[in-house]
N, C-alpha and C positions, 0 to 999 in steps of 0.2 A: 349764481353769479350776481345776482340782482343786490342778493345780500349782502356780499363782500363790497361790493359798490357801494352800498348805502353807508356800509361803516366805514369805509375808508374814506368816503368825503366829508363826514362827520369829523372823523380822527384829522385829518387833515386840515377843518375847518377850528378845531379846538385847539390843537395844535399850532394852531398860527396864531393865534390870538396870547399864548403863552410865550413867557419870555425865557430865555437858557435858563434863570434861575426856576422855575418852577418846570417840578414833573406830573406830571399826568401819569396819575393811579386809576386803572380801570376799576370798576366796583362792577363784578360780575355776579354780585347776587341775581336771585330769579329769572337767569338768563338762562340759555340751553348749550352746553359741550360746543353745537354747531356755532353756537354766533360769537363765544369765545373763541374757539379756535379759531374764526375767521379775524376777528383781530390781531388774534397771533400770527396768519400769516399772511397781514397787512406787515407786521414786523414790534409788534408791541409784546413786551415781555412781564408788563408791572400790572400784578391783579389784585384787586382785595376779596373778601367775602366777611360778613358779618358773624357768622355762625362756622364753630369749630368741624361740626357734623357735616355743614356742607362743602368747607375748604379740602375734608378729607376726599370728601366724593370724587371734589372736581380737582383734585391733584392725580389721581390715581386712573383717572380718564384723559391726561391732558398733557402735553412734553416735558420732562422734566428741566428744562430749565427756565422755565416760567418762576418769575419771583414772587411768591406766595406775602400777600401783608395781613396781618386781621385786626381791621376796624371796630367792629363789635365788643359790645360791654362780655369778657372772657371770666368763667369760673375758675377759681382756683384748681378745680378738680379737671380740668379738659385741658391746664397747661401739657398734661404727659403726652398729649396726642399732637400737638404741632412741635413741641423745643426739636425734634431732628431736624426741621426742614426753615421754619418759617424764616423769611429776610426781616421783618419790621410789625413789632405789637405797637398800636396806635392809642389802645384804650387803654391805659393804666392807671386806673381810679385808687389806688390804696399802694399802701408799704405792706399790704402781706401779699397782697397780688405780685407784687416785682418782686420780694422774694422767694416767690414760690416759683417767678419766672427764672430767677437766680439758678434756684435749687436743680431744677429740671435741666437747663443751657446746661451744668457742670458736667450734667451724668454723660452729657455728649460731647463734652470737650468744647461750647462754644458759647459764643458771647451775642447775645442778644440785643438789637438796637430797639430801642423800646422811645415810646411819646406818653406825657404821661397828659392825661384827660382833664382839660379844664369845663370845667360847669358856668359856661354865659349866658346861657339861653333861657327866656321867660318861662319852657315849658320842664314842669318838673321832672316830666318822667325821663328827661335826659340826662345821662351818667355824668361823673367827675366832681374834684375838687375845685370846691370855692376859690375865687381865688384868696383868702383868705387862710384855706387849710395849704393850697399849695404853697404860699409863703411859710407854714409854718412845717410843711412836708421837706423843703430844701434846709429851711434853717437847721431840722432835727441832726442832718447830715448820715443817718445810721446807711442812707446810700452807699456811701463810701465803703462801706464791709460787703457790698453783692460785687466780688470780682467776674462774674460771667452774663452781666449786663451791661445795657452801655447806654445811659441815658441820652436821646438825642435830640430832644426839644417838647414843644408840645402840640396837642393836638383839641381840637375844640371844634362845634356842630353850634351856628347862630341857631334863632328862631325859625321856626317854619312858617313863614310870614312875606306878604308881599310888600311891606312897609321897609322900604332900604335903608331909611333914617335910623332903624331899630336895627338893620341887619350893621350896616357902617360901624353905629356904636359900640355893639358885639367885639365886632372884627378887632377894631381902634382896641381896645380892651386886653383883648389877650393877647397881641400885637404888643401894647405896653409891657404885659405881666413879660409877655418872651424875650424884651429887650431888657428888663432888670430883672431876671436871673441869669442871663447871658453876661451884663455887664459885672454881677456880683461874684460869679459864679463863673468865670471865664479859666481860672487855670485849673480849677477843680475838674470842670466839664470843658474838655476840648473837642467833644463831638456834638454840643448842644447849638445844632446849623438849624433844627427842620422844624417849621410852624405849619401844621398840618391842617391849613383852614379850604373850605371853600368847595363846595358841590355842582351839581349839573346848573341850579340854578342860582346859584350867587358866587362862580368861580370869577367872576372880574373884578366882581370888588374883593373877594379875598387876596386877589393877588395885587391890588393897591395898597391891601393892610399887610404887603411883606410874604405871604401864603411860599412855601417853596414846595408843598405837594398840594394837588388839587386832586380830589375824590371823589370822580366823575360816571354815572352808569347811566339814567335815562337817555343822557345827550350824547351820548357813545353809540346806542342801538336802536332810538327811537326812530 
């Protein structure tokens, strides 16, 4: 009981701080079945996980109508293991990546809402397109041939840094890149709503830079 308490006044307290447009994605990495499900029956239904191996785990332990998202830089080769189920691919760093996401949606008849991965942050070993490749990823347009995906904005991870002047700039940034592909790109992509910014620790300023999902786990179960 102590537990559920804990997370529901958390949930409650982040939850108020967010406005209708933005949704709270749990990120249930290295958590345990029990402090997930206590979310769950707090009444939260939106989970991510980083790793394919582990969303399988904790799908197969956990209610089926829990919305499964995966945040995590994904192998081409571990698409065959989520296309039946997943609601929303966050990281999609390449054009062979979305169409191999393509390829897999078909075999099950469905269509994939995918974010594809901007690279703003100072540290290297964070995934995604420049934004430089992303403008030249929209312009190629070879998008337009994967009917069983659905591109729906994008997604990008600042610095790991306590410096906000640097975390702001970030934000401001792909904030930018997300308003002129939307403005450019508007009758082509009429699902391109979701700027996927903003963690446990910099979800308020992401949701000044526009943020319409927040991808939240320490400050959910701490």
């Amino acid at each position: 009981m102590a537990e559920y308490t804990k997370i529901k006044n958390n949930l409650d307290s982040i939850q108020g701080q967010l406005t209708a447009k933005c949704k709270l994605v749990i990120v249930s990495k290295f958590r345990t079945i029990d402090e997930i499900q206590c979310a769950y029956d707090i009444g939260h239904r939106t989970f991510a996980e980083n790793r394919v191996q582990a969303l399988l785990d904790r799908k197969a332990q956990l209610p089926d109508d829990i919305e499964w998202h995966l945040i995590g830089h994904l192998q081409r080769n571990k698409v065959k293991f989520i296309a039946p189920f997943i609601q929303m691919i966050h990281a999609v760093d390449s054009f062979k990546l979305l169409r191999e996401i393509n390829n897999q949606a078909a075999k099950h008849n469905r269509v994939i809402p995918c974010l594809i991965q901007v690279h703003i942050a100072q540290e290297e070993s964070k995934f995604g397109l420049s934004p430089a490749a992303l403008v030249a990823f929209f312009k190629n347009e070879e998008w337009h041939n994967l009917p069983n995906i659905q591109i729906s904005g994008l997604m990008a991870m600042a610095t790991l840094t306590d410096n906000s002047k640097q975390i702001e700039k970030e934000f401001n940034q792909v904030q930018q890149l997300f308003l002129d592909t939307k403005a450019q790109y508007n009758d082509q992509l009429p699902h391109f709503t979701e700027l996927s910014i903003g963690m446990s620790s910099d979800y308020l300023l992401a949701q000044k830079y526009g943020s319409t999902m927040v991808r939240i786990g320490s400050a959910v179960f701490k």
